[in-house]
Phi, psi and omega in degrees: 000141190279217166300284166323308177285333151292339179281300184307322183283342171322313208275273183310350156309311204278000210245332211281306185283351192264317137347296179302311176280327166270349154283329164335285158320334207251304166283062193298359218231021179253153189286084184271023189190146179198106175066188187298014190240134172288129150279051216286122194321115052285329185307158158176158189245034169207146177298137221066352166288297199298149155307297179203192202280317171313293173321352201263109185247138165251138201279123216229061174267080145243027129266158211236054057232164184291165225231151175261125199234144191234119185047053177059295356146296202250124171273153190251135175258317158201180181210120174224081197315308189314312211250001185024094195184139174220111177267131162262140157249139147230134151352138165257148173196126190253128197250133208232077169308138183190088152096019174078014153244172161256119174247151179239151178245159193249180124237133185231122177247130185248155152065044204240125150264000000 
């Protein structure tokens, strides 16, 4: 890519981002946290918070303190726009042959960065 084409996609990043932090900002009245996880725009737990339905994290309070669910199902672990990351945890899971039946197995690993 030439010169020209790297300032322009720079630019247009920098238009991207700045859009974003001002809807962010502009819409104050959104919930930006759930439970011990910060939620930051694009993310959001409510209609109008969010950029677009992929983005729509549901906040679950029936957990104690309540837990950030990414599409109802997957829990979320942080969010980091700068870094562009979104942590999950899921299940490691294996499917398993032993005598001609089949199992499936969970492994579940905490606390690994």
């Amino acid at each position: 890519m030439d010169m020209a084409g790297k300032l322009l996609q720079q630019l247009l990043l920098g238009v991207i981002i700045l859009a974003a932090t001002a809807v962010s900002i502009a819409n104050s009245t959104c919930d930006r946290e759930c439970g011990n996880i910060k939620i930051p725009y694009p993310f959001g737990t409510s209609e109008g918070c969010y950029l677009d339905k992929p983005f729509l994290i549901t906040c679950n309070h029936t957990f104690d303190p309540p837990k950030p669910f990414l599409d109802h199902d997957i829990p979320v672990e942080n969010i980091s726009v700068p870094n562009g990351e979104l942590r999950v945890s899921n299940p490691v899971a294996h499917l398993c042959r032993v005598k001609k039946q089949w199992f499936y197995t969970t492994l579940h690993l905490e606390g690994g960065e």
